[in-house]
N, C-alpha and C positions, 0 to 999 in steps of 0.2 A: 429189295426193300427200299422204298422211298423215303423222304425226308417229315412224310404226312405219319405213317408208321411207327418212326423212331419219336416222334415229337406225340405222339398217341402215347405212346408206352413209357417215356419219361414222365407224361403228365399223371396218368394211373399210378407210376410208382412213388410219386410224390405225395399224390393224394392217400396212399395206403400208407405209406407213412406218417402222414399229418393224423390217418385214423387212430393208427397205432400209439401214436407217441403222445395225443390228446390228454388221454386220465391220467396219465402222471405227468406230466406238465400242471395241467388244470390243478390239480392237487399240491404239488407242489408249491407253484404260485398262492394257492390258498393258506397250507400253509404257514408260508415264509409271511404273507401279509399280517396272520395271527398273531405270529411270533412276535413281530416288528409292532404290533399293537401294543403287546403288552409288553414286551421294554422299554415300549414309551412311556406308556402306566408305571412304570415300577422303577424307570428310570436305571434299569439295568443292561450296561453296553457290554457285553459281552459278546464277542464277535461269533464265536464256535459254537452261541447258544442255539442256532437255526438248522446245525447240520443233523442232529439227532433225530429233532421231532419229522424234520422232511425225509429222512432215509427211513423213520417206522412208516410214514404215509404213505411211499412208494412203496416200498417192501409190501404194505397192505393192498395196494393197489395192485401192483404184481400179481395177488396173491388169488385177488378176486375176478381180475380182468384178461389174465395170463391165459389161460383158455381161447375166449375169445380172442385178443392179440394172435395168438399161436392161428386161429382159425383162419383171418385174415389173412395173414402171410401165406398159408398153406393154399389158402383157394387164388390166390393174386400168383404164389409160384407155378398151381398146377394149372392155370389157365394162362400164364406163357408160357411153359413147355409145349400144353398140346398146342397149341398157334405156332408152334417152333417151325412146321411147315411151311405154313403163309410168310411167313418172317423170311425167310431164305430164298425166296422166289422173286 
């Protein structure tokens, strides 16, 4: 295995990552943006007011996107194993 190989496979598993982790991020950040709206509006600082609404959004997000997450990873794991030959060579 060369150095073209290992820097090929770090970068796929970055980028499956980056797929993966995308809708809840994205949501997240959404959000916490909301949140921060309307404390402004309302003038209420309440620090621990942001962790709630973002853990249902995730959770929701999980809930809908989990599947496909799961698919990703499964096709990115089972296409390094079967390369597992070329890889070793």
């Amino acid at each position: 295995m060369n150095v073209d190989v290992v820097i090929d496979i770090a970068r796929q598993t970055l980028l499956v990552i980056i797929k993966c982790s995308a809708p809840m991020l994205l949501v997240s950040l959404i959000v916490g943006l909301i949140v921060s709206i309307f404390q402004t509006i309302t003038s209420i600082q309440e620090q621990t007011l942001t962790f709630v609404p973002k853990l249902i959004a995730i959770f929701m997000v999980i809930m809908l996107a989990g599947s496909w997450i799961f698919k990703n990873i499964v096709d990115f794991t089972y296409e390094l194993f079967s390369n597992f030959g070329t890889y070793i060579k």
